[in-house]
C-alpha positions in Angstrom: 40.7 57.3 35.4 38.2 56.1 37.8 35.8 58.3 40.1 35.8 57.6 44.0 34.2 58.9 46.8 36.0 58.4 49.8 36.1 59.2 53.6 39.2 60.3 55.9 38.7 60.9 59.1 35.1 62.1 58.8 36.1 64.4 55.5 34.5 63.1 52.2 36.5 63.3 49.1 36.1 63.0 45.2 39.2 61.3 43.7 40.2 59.9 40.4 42.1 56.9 40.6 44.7 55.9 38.0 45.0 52.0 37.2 48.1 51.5 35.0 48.3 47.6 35.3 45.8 44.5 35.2 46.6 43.5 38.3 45.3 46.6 40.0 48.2 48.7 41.0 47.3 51.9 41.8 49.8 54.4 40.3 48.1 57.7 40.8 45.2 59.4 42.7 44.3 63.0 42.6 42.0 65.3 45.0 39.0 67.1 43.4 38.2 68.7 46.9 35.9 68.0 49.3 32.6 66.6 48.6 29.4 68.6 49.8 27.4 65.4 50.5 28.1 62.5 52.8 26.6 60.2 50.4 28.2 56.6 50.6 28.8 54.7 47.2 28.8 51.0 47.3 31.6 49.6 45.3 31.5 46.0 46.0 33.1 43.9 44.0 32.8 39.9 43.6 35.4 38.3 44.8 34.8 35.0 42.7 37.5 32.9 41.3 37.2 30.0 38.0 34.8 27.7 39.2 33.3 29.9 41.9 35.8 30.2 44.6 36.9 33.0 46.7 40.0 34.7 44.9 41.6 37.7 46.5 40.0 41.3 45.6 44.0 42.6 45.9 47.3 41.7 46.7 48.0 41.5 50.2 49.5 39.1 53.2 46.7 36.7 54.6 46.5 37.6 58.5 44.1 35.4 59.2 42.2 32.5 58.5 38.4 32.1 60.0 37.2 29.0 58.5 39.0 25.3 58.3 38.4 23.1 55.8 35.0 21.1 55.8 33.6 24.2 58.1 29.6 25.0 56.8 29.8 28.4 55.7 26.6 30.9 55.0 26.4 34.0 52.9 28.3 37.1 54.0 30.4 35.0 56.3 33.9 36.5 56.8 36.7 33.6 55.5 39.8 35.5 55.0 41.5 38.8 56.2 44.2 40.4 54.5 46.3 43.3 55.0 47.3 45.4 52.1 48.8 48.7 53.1 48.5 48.5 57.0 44.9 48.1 55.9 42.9 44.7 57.2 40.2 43.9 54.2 37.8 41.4 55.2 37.1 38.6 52.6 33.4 37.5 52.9 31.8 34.2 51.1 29.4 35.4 48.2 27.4 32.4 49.1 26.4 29.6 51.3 28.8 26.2 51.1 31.0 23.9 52.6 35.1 25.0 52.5 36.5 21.9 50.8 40.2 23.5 50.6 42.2 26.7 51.3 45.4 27.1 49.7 46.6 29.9 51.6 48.1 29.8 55.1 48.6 32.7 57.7 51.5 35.0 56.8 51.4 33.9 52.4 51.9 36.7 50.1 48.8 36.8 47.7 48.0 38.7 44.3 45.2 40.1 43.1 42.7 37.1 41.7 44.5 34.3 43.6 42.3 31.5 45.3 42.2 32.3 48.8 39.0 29.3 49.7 37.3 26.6 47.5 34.2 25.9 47.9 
């Protein structure tokens, strides 16, 4: 089980988070209760593929594309969004660089850990 704080529409919440499978399925989550702070955790993960491209954090439909290939790209810059659950995620570049490919197009299924740009 894992421990998350989250937020619903202005209500904080502890939950514990089940993970049965490696590629991060989520198979159970259950409600502590309310939390009494407002306290935001930071749970960024690297999205960093072999050879230091940008994989995908989860498994998702691209929605859009917001670089091209040979595009200059600078740290924090948003390259990919995908939607996983009617939820948009934004996937940001961990570093400056030039895109040399991006095997992905608008509308692919992708899993958790697939190469979404290469820098």
């Amino acid at each position: 089980m894992e421990k998350m704080r989250i937020k619903v529409n202005g209500k904080v919440y502890d939950v514990e988070v089940e993970v049965l499978s490696s590629d991060g399925a989520v198979s159970n989550i259950v409600n502590n209760s309310a939390a009494e702070t407002q306290a935001p955790i930071s749970r960024k993960k690297k999205t960093v593929a072999s050879g230091g491209d940008i994989a995908s954090p989860i498994a998702g439909v691209v929605k859009e594309i917001k670089v091209k290939v040979g595009d200059s790209v600078e740290e924090n810059q948003l390259l990919v969004v995908l939607e996983a659950m009617k939820m948009n995620t934004n996937i940001l570049s961990d570093r400056a660089g030039e895109v040399k490919e991006i095997p992905v197009n608008i509308g692919d299924n992708v899993a958790m850990g697939q190469t979404l740009v290469i820098f």
